[in-house]
KOLKOL-963075 format. One record per residue: residue number from 1; residue in one letter; x, y, z of N, C-alpha, C in turn. Coordinates in pm, whole numbers, m for minus. Layout:
N
[NUM,A,[X,Y,Z],[X,Y,Z],[X,Y,Z]]
...
END
This chain:
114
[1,X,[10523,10995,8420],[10592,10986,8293],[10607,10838,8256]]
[2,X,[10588,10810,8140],[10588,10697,8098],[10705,10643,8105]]
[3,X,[10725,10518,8149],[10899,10398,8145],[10980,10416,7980]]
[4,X,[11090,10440,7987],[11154,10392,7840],[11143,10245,7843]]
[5,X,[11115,10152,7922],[11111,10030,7906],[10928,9951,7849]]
[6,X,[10853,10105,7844],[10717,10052,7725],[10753,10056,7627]]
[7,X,[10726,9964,7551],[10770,9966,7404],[10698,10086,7305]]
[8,X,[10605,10084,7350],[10522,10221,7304],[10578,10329,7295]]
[9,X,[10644,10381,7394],[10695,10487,7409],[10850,10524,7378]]
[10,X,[10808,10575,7244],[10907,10621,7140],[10952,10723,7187]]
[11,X,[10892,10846,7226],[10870,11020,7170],[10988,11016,7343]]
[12,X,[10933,10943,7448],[10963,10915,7530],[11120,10874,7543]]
[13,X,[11139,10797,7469],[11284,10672,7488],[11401,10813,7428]]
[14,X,[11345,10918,7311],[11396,10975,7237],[11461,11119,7332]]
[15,X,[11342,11143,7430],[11300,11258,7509],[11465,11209,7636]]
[16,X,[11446,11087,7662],[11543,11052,7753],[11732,11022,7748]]
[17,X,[11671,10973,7593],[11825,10955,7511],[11883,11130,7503]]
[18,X,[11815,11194,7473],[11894,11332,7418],[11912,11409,7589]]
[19,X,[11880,11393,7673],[11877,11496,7796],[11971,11413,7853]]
[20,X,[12012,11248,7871],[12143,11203,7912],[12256,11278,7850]]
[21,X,[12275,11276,7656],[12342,11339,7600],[12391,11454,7662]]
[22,X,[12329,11491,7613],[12320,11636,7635],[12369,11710,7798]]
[23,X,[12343,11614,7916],[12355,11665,7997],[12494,11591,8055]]
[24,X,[12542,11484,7960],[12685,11412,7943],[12662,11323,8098]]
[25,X,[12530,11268,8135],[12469,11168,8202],[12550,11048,8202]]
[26,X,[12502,10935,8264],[12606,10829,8236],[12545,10727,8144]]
[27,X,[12589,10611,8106],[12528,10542,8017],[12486,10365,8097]]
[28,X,[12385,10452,8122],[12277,10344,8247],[12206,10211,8205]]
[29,X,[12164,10149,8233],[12101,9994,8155],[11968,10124,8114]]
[30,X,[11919,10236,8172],[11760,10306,8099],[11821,10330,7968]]
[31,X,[11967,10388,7960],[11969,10511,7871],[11976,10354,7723]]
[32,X,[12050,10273,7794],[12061,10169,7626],[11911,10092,7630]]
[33,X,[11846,10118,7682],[11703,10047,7659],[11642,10177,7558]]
[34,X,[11676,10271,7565],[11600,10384,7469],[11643,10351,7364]]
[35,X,[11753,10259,7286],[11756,10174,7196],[11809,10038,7187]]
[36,X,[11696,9970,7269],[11692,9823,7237],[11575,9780,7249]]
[37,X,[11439,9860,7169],[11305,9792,7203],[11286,9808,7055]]
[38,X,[11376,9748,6912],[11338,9744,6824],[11311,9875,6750]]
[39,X,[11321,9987,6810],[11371,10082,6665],[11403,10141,6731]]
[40,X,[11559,10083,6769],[11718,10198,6811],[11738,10258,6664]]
[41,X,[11705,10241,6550],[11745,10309,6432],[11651,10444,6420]]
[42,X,[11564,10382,6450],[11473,10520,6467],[11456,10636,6588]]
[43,X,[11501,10587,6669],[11552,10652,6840],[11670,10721,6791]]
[44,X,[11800,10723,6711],[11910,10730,6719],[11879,10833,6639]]
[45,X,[11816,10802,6472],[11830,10929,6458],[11725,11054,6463]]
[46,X,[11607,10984,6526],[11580,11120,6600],[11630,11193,6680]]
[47,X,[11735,11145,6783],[11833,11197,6808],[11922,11314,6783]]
[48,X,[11951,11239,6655],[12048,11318,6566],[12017,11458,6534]]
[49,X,[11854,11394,6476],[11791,11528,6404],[11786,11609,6505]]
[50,X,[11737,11603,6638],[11719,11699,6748],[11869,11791,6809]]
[51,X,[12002,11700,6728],[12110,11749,6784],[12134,11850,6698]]
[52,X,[12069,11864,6566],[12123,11993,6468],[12052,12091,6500]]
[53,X,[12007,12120,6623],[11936,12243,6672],[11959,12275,6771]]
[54,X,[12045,12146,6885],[12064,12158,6995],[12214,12143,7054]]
[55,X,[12291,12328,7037],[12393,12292,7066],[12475,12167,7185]]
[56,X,[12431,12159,7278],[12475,12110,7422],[12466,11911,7374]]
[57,X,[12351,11906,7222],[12345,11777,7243],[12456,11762,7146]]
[58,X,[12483,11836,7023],[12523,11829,6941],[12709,11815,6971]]
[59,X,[12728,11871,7094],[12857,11862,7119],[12897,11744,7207]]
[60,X,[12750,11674,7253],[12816,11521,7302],[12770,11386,7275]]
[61,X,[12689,11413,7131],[12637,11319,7068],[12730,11185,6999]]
[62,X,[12853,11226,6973],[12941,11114,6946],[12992,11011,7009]]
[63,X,[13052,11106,7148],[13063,11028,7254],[12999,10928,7286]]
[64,X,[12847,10926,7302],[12733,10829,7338],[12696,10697,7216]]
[65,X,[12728,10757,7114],[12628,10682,6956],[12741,10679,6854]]
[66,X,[12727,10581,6856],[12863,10538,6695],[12793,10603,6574]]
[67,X,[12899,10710,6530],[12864,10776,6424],[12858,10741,6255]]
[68,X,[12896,10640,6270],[12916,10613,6137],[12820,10486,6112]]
[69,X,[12698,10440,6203],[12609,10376,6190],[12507,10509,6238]]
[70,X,[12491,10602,6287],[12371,10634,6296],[12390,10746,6163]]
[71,X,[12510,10785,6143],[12507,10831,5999],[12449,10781,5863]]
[72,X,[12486,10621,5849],[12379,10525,5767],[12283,10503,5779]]
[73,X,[12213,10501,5937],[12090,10526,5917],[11994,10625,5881]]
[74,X,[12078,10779,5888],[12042,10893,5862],[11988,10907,5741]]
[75,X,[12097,10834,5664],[12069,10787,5516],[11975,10724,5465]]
[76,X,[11953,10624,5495],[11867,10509,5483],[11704,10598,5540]]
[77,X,[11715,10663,5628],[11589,10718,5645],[11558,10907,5638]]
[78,X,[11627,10897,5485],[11654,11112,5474],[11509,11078,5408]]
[79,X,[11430,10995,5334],[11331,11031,5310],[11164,11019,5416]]
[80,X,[11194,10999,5551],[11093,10992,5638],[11105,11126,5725]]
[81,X,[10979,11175,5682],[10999,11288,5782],[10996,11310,5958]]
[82,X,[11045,11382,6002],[11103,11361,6181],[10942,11323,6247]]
[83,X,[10813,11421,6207],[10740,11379,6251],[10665,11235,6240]]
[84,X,[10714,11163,6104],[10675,11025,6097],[10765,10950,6158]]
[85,X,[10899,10958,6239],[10972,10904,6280],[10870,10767,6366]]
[86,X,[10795,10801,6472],[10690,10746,6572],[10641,10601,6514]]
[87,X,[10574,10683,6382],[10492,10548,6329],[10628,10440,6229]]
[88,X,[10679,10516,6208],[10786,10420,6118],[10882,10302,6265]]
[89,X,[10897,10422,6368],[10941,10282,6472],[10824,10208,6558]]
[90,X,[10711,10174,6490],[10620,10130,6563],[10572,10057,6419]]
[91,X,[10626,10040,6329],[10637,9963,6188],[10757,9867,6245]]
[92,X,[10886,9916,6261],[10991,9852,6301],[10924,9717,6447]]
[93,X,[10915,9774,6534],[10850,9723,6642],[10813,9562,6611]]
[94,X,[10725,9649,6494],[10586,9477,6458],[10628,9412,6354]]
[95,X,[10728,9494,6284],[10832,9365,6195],[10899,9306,6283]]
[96,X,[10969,9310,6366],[11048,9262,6478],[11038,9181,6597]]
[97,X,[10891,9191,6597],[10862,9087,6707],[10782,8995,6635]]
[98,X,[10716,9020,6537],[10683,8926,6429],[10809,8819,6389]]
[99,X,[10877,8857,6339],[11017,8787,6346],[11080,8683,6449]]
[100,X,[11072,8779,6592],[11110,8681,6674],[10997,8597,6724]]
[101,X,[10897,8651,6697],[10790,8491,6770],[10813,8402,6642]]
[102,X,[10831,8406,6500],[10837,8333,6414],[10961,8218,6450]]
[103,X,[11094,8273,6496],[11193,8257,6522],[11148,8126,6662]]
[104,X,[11125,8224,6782],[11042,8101,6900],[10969,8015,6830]]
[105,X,[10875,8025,6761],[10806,7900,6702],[10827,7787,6633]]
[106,X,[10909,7843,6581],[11055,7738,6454],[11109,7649,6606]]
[107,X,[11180,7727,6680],[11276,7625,6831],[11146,7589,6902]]
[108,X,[11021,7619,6904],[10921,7514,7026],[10886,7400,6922]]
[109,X,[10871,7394,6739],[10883,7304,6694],[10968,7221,6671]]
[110,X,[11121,7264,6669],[11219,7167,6629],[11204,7081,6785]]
[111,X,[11175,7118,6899],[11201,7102,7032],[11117,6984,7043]]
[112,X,[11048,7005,7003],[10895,6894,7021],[10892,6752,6934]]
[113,X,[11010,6759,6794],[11020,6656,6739],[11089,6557,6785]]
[114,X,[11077,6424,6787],[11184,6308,6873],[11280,6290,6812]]
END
């Protein structure tokens, strides 16, 4: 089985976040890496979506995930459908590390000036 710590592996990070939930698991350095590889917005609420079908997650989904941010994101993404969830956090991904190497490159230049 693939690591939640590949960045690749979305379907994965999502697969691992909801069976901690759900099984009221503990909240491990794996389970917050299933959202911190750049689309926890998209991890979270696939999540979500998987909890309106799944009583057991649905009753300990709060506990784990601040509701009133993955509720805005719910929002922010009611028009992507669950199966595009994947490619939209693998959009997120490459805006995001695009960003931060832009970010490193700005500090190895300021670094380098006398």
């Amino acid at each position: 089985m693939p690591s939640v710590y590949d960045t690749d592996n979305f379907t994965g990070r999502v697969n691992y976040a909801a069976t901690v939930i759900s099984r009221r698991g503990g909240q491990t350095r794996h389970f917050d890496t299933c959202f911190e590889m750049w689309d926890g917005v998209e991890v979270a609420v696939a999540v979500y979506r998987r909890s309106l079908k799944n009583p057991k997650l649905a009753a300990h989904i709060w506990t784990y995930l601040g509701k009133d941010m993955v509720m805005n994101n719910v929002a922010a993404l009611k028009d992507v459908e669950t199966r595009d969830l994947p490619a939209r956090a693998a959009q997120s991904r490459a805006m995001s590390k695009a960003a931060a190497d832009k970010m490193l490159e700005e500090q190895r230049r300021q670094q380098a000036l006398p």
